[in-house]
N, C-alpha and C positions, 0 to 999 in steps of 0.2 A: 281667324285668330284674333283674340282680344286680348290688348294690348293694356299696362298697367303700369301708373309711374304714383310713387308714392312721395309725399314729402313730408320731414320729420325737424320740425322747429323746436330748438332748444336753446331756453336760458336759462342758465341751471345759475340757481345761489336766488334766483327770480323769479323765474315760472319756467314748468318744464309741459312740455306739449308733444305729442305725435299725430299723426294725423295720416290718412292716406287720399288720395286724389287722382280720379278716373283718368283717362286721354279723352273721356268722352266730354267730359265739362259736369260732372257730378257734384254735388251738397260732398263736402269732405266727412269722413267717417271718422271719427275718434277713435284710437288706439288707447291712450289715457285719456281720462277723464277728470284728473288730478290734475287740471291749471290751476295754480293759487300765487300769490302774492309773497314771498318765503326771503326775510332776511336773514344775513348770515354775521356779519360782522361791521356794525356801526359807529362812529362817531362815541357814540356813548357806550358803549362797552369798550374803549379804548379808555377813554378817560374814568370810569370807572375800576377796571382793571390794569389794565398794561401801562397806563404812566405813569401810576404811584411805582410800580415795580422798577422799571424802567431809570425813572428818576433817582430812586435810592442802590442800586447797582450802576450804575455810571458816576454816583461821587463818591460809591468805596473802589472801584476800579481805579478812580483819579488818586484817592488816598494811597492807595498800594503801589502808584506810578506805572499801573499796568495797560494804558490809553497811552501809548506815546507812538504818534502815527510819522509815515515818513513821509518824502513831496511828494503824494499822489498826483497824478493826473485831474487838472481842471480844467473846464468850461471858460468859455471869459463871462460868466456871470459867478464865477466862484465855488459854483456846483461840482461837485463829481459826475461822471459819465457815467450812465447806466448800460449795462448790454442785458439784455434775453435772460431772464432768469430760467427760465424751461431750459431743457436738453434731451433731445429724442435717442434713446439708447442702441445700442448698433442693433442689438438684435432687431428691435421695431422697425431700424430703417429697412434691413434685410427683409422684409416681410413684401412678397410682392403687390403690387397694389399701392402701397402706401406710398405719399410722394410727401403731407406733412402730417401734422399731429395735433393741434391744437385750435380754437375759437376764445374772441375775450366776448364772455356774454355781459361783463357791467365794466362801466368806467366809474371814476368817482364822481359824487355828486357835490361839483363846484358849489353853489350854493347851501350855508348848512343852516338855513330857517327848514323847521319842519313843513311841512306839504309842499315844501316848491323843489324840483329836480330841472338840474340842470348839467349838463356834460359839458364836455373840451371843445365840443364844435357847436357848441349854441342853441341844439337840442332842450327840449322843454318838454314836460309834462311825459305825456304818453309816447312821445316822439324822443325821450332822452333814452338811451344805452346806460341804466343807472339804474337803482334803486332810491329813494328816501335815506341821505344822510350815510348813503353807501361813503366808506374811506380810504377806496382802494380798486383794483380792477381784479375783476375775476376772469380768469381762464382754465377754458373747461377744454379738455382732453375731450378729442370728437373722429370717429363718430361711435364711438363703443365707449363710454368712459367709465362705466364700473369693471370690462373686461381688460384695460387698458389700467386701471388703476391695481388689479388683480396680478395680473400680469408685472408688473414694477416698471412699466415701460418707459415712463418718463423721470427725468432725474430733477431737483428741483438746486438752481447753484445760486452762487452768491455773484448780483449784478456789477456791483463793485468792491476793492479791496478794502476789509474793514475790521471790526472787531467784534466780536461775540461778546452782547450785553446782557442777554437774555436768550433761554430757550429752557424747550421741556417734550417729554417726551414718554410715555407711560400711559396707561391705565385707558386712552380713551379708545372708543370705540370707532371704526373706520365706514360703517353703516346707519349715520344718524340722518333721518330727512324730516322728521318734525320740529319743529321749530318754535318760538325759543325753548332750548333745553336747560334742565335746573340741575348741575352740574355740584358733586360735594367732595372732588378728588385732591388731592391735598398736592401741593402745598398753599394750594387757592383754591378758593370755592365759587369760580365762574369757569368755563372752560368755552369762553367764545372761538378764541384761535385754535384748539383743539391743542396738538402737536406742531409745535411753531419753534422758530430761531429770531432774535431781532440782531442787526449788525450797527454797529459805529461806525460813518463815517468817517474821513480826513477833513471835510468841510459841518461836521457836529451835524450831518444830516443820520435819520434811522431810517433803515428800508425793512420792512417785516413781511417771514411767509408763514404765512400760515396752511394747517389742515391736514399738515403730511399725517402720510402713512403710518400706522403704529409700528413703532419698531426699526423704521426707516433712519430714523433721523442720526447725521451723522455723531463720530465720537467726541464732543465740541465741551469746550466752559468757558465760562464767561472769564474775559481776560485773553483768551485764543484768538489770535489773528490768521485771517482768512484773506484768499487772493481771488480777484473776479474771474470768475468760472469755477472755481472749487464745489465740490460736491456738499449738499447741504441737505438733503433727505429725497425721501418719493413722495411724488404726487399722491394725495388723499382724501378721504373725505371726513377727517376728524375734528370735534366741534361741533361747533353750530353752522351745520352745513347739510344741503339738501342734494348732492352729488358732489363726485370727484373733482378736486379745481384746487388752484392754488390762488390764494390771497394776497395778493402783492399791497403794498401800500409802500409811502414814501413822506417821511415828516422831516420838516427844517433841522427841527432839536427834540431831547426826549420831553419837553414841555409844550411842542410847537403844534396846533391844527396841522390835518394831513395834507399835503398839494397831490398837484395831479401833473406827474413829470412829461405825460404829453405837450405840444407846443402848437396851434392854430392862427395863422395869422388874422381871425376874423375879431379876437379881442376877446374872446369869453373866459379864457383864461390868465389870469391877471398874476398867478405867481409865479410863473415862471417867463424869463425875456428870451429862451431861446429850451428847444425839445432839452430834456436831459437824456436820451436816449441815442446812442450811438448809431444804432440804424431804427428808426420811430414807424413800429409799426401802424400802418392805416389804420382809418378810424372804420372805414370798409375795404374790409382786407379779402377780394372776392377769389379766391382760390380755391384748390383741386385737392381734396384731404386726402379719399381713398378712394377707388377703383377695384370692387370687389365682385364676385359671383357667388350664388348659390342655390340648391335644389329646391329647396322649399324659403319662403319669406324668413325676415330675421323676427325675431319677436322680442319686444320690448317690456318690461313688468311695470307696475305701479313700483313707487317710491317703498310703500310698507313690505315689500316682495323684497326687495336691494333689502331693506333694512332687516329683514328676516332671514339673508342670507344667498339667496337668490342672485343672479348676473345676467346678462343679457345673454340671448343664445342668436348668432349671426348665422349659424348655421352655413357656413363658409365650406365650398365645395368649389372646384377647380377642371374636375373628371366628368362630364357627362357621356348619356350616351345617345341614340337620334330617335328615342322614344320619349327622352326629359323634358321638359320644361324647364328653359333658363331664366333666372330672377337676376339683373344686374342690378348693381345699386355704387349710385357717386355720390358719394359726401362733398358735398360746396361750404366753405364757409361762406358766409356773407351772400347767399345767394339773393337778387334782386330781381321785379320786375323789368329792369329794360337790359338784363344781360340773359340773352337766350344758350341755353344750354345742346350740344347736341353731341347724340352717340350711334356712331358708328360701329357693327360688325362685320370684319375686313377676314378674307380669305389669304391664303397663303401665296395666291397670284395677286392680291393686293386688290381683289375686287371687292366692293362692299355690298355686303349681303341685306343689310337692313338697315336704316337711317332711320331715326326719331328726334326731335326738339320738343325742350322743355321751356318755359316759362312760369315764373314764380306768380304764383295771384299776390305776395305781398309788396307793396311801397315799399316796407324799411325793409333791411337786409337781416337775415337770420341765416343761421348754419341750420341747413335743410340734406335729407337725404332723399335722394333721386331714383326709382325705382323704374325698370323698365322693364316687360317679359319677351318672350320669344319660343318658341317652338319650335324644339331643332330636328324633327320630320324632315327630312330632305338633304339635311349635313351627313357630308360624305365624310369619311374618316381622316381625320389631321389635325392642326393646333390651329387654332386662331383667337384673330388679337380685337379688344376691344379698345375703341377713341373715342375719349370723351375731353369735348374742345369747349373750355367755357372760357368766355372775356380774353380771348387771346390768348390763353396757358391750356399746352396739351397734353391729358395724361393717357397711360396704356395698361390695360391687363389682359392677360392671354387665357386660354382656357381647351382643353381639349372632346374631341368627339370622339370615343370607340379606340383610345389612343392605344396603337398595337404593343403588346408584350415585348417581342424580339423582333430583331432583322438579323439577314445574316446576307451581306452584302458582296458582291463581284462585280465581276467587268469593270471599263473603265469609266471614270466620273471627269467630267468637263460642265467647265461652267460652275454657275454660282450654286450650292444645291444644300440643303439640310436634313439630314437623316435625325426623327426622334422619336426615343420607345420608351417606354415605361420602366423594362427592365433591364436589356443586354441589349449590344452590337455587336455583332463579331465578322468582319472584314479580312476581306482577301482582295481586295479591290485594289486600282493603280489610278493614283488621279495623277493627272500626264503634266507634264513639265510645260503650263502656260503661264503666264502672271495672272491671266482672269479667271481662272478655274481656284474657287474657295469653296472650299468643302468644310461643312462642320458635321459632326457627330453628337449625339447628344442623347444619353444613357442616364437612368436611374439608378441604378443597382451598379453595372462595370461597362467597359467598353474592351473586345479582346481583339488586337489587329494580328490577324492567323499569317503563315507562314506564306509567302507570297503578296503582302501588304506592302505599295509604297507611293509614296508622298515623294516626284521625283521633284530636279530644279527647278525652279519660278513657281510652283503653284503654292497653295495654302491650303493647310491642312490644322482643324483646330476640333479637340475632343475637350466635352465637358462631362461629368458626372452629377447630372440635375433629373429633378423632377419634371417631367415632359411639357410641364408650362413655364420652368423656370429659366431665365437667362432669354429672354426675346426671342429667340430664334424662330424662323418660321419652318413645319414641318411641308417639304416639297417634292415634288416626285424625280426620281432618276430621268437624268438626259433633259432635265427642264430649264432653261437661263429664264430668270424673273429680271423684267425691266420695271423701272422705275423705283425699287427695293432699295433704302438705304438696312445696310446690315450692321452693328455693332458686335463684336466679339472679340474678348467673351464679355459678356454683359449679366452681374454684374461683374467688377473689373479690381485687380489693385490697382490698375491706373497704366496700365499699358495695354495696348487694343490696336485692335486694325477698322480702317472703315471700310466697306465695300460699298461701290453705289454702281451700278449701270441702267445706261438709259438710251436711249434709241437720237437722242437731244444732242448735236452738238455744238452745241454753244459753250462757253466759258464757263467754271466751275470752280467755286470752292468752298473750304471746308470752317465755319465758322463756330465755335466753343463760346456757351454762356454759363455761369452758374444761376442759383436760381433767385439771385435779383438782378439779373438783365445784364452784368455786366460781363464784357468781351475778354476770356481768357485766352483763347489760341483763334488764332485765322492763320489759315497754310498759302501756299501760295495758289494762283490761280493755274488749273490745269486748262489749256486751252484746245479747243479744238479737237476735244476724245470724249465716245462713250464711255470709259468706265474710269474709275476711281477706286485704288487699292492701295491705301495708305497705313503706315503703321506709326501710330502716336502714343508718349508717350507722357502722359499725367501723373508722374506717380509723386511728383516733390507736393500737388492740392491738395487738401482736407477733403476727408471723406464728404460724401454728399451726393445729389443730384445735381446732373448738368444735361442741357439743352446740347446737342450735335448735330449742326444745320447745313444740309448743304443748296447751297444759294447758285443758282445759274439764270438766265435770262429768261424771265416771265414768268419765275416758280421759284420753289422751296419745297426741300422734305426734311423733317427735322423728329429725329428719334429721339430717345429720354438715355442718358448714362449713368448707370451708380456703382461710384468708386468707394468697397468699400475696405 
């Protein structure tokens, strides 16, 4: 069998690149051929454009008394706090696979003499995360971002509460990738930010997004006062822009050079004395985007292909059968040289089937996508789950082989066990009154519990109506206890759930809850001196999202993914 991992580097609004790379140590193949050097929004198309604007709309909004802000929230340097202008929309979280959404492929360029680049952590030349006189950061929707921009998947909000000074929204086109374009759409005849909003701060700071979607942008006019997190259009590629991404920038005043609201203690950034960002994301930010499968490779187009109309095709399949060829593929942001990548194909008894690691040939960190193949000749019929563990963050997708139509289920169920089919259940079965006996069901189409079905005292009983790889579950045979199986259900969750864990282990045990930056929401108490663990918790007052569900005993860890949504 020969084995293929692909990686796909992009800096979009910069240079956009794909590439594929052997297991064997092969000269990389070009998928595009179109690397080039591509600005999007400048220094000088700001002040050619957008300050005169800007400037003459905030002293008729003063004259009308329509700027009258109230005590915002400040910084002790006098600033506003910024949070996350992105917002990953529920459906996209619901999408399984996905864990985040986004990559910043430019920072601004701290230095604004032309030919010299310089970023927030001291980066230079060929080694800065910038462009030439870039004004702003771009972040680019990954790893599909024209199918993702297609889709409305990403919402674009307002980082803090402010005032609508400026915006526009009409006429322009959402597939522009040549660059500079000579724009004549009125009520201006430059169209660098494309479809954009600019907001008033409480501290006379402006934060601007640019590039939405056409059509997207919210119902707004200048004078409208907005609150942080309010909805403020879709992610797009409108403008002077060579893929999907939004344009953030941040100026003192509408007269003022742009800063760069990240904060570095190393000194390169001189305008700001402490982050303006509420939670400041990394400057390598190495994380697990998506976790996907498919029959055939995705395939990617040239730029002039998107601009023609054209989308990326991922070719996203879930269903195999044990004559396929499996294509996996993990989107990393920020993937680097000395953080090794590895995936695991894990059986229903929790044995792994095939193990590979990856290694990035680059020094700096790029959002790369990870290809790995496999040949499922020999997969016996059931769901199984892939793990892919980079830098300490682990994510999961599951996938089926030969996954059967119906069951039609009897006798008695003991133990921990997962029935799951594509189309119907239909049970007459009696799982017997133990606490360790958790049984789940798991139907596409219906689930019918016939006339002699029961679910007596102590045990658990839990039906979902999912797609056969949907909701974690592992598909396991009748009369089988699986040890070492932490279970989530149902997964995903509004926020009530039971955990199952048994293990042959007994040592100390318990049940640890993180969200997904690290920090500790629920730990239970310690179960001492017992194989199993059947707990039912109840999360439902958290914000939807991802959470880490670890359980910790002496010498080990198993830690499954939860999404409450």
């Amino acid at each position: 069998m020969k084995n293929f991992k692909m990686n796909i580097k992009i800096m979009a609004c910069m240079m956009i690149c794909y590439s594929i790379s052997h297991l064997t140590g092969q000269t990389a193949v070009a998928l595009d051929d179109g690397l080039k050097n591509v600005e999007c929004v400048t220094e000088a198309n700001y002040q050619e454009f957008l300050k005169p604007i800007l400037e003459q709309n905030i002293s008729k909004l003063r004259s009308e008394g329509k700027i009258n802000f109230e005590n915002d929230a400040k910084l002790a340097d006098g600033t506003v706090p910024l949070s996350w202008p992105l917002r990953m929309t529920g459906d996209y979280k619901d999408i399984d696979g996905v864990n985040d959404y986004f990559v910043i492929t430019n920072f601004a360029d701290l230095n604004h003499d032309e030919y010299y680049r310089l970023d927030w952590k001291c980066a230079t030349y060929d080694n800065a995360r910038n462009y030439d006189q870039h004004n702003g950061a771009d972040i680019l929707p990954y790893p599909y971002p024209w199918q993702m921009m297609e889709d409305e998947s990403i919402d674009i909000v307002a980082a803090a509460d402010g005032e609508v000074i400026y915006m526009y929204d009409g006429n322009f086109m959402d597939r522009n990738c040549d660059t500079p374009h000579i724009f004549n759409y009125e009520p201006f005849n430059a169209g660098y930010y494309g479809n954009f909003i600019a907001l008033l701060h409480s501290d006379n700071s402006i934060t601007v997004y640019a590039h939405m979607k056409n059509g997207t942008v919210a119902n707004l006019e200048p004078g409208d006062n907005v609150e942080v997190g309010q909805y403020l259009g879709k992610l797009g590629s409108s403008g002077n822009s060579s893929a999907p991404h939004l344009h953030f920038e941040v100026r003192p005043c509408e007269a003022c050079s742009y800063i760069e609201p990240w904060f570095d203690a190393g000194g390169c950034n001189d305008d700001v004395t402490e982050s303006q960002w509420i939670n400041q994301i990394p400057y390598s930010d190495t994380k697990i985007l998506r976790v996907a499968t498919h029959l055939t490779l995705p395939v990617f187009k040239s730029c002039a292909e998107y601009e023609a109309g054209n989308t990326e095709d991922p070719n996203f399949v879930n269903h195999f059968t044990s004559a396929d060829n499996l294509f996996i593929t993990a989107a990393i942001g920020d993937l680097k040289d000395d953080y090794p990548l590895q995936m695991d194909i894990i059986n229903s008894a929790g044995t792994i089937l095939n193990s590979q690691s990856y290694t990035s040939p680059y020094s700096l960190q790029y959002a790369q996508i990870v290809l790995f193949t496999q040949m499922l000749t020999g997969y016996s019929t059931g769901t199984y789950k892939i793990r892919i563990t980079y830098n300490g963050e682990v994510a999961y997708h599951y996938f089926t082989v030969n996954c059967p139509a119906a069951a039609t289920l009897t006798g008695v169920h003991t133990g921990v066990k997962g029935f799951i089919n594509g189309d119907y259940i239909a049970s007459n079965a009696t799982i017997s009154g133990v606490s360790t006996n958790n049984v789940f069901y798991q139907a596409e189409n219906y689930i019918k519990l016939n006339v002699g079905f029961q679910a007596t005292q102590n045990s658990k009983f839990h039906a979902q109506i999912d797609d056969c790889t949907v909701g974690g579950l592992r598909e396991m045979e009748e009369e089988t206890v699986y040890s070492d199986e932490l279970i989530l259900a149902p997964n995903p969750t509004f926020g009530i759930f039971s955990v199952n864990y048994n293990c042959s282990n007994l040592s100390d045990k318990k049940i640890v809850i993180q969200n997904v930056l690290g920090n500790i929401i629920y730990t239970s108490q310690t179960f001492s001196t017992t194989n199993d663990i059947a707990e039912l918790i109840d999360l439902s007052n958290l914000p939807k999202g991802i959470y880490l569900v670890e359980i910790q005993q002496s010498g080990k860890s198993v830690t499954e993914q939860l999404v409450i949504q």
